[in-house]
C-alpha positions, 0 to 999 in steps of 0.5 A: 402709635399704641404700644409701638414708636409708630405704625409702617404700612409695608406694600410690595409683591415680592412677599419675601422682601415684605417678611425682611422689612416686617422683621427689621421694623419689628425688632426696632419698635415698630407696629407693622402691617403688609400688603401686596398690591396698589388696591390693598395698599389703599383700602389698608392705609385707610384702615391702620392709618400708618405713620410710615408707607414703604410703597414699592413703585410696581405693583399689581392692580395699582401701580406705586406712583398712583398709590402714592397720588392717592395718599398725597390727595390728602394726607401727609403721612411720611412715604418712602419708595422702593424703587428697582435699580435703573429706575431713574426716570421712576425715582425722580417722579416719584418725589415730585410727587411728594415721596420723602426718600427713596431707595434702589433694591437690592438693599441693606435692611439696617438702611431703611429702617434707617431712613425710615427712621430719619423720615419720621424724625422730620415728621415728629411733630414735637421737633417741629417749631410751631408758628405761623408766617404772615405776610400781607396776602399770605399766612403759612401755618405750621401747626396745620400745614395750611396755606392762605393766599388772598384769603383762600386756601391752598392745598399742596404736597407737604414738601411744597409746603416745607420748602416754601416754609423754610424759604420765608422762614429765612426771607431775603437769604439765597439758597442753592439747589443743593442747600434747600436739597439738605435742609428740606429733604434731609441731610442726607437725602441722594436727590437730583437738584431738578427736583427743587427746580419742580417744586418751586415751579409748583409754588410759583404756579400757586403762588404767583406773588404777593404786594410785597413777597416773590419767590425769586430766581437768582441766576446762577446761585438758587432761590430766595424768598424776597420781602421788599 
């Protein structure tokens, strides 16, 4: 981040929607960089190793969601994805795979550099409480984002971890759909309830259950990270 609160990396073909976002991130502080298609999109984020992806869903050569794949293989850097208005089926797929928001052209500018904003806020690494959970045959570490369960490690996105983390950070407490969307998504996050649904499936299919923990299902409320 020399010189600048944080590096975006700005991928779209619509150059003039690229020049709006560069000027916005610009004047707020940001260091920025622009591309145009999926292929360049990956050969500069591993080049400028950005803060924060702005990811367009279409995209030329490689479309935004295998972008996006490909960043979450591994790395956490924070996405958000601009998505065409209707899109609804790409909105949603785009953060079970790991988006960190998302929002529908046309937009206003001072919005995303507002979210753009609130998503870094939650990536800041000084805000985050650092600690590690340990329970019998599972150890969630923050300070690494890394999962042990029976002694090997896990690999998962970083919302899968985030949500499992704040589950057993308040083991024994039911959440609703709606709550984890807030407290793990931000509070003002616009996301459908099945995506939390998604992501603890995911956990549960890692995860399958320890000698004295379960993530549980209480029907007709939401989840809660039992320990007996």
């Amino acid at each position: 981040m020399e010189g600048s609160i944080g590096k975006v990396l700005i991928v779209d073909d619509d150059e003039n929607i690229c020049e709006v976002i560069k000027m916005y991130m610009d004047s707020a502080g940001y260091s920025t960089r622009v591309c145009y298609d999926g292929r360049a999109a990956q050969e500069m984020f591993l080049e400028y190793k950005p803060d924060l992806v702005i990811l367009d869903i279409m995209l030329p050569h490689i479309d935004g969601i295998d972008v996006l794949k490909w960043i979450r293989r591994e790395h956490e850097t924070p996405v958000i994805m601009l998505t065409a208005k209707g899109e609804t089926f790409d909105k949603v797929l785009g953060l079970e795979l790991g988006a960190d928001d998302y929002i529908v052209k046309p937009f206003e500018p001072k919005e995303l550099l507002a979210r753009a904003k609130a998503v870094l806020r939650r990536y800041n690494v000084d805000s985050i409480n650092k600690e590690v959970l340990s329970f019998e045959d599972l150890v969630i570490d923050v300070n690494s984002y890394n999962v042990i369960y029976n002694g090997q490690e896990i690999k998962m996105p970083p919302k899968e971890f985030e949500l499992l983390h704040y589950l057993a950070n308040n083991k024994n407490r039911v959440f609703t759909r709606e709550q984890l969307l807030c407290e793990v998504w931000g509070y003002d996050y616009p996301g459908d309830s099945r995506t939390v649904d998604v992501h603890v499936k995911r956990l549960r299919e890692k995860l399958p259950g320890g000698i004295n923990w379960q993530i549980e299902t209480v029907w007709g409320v939401g989840y809660k990270f039992e320990v007996k």
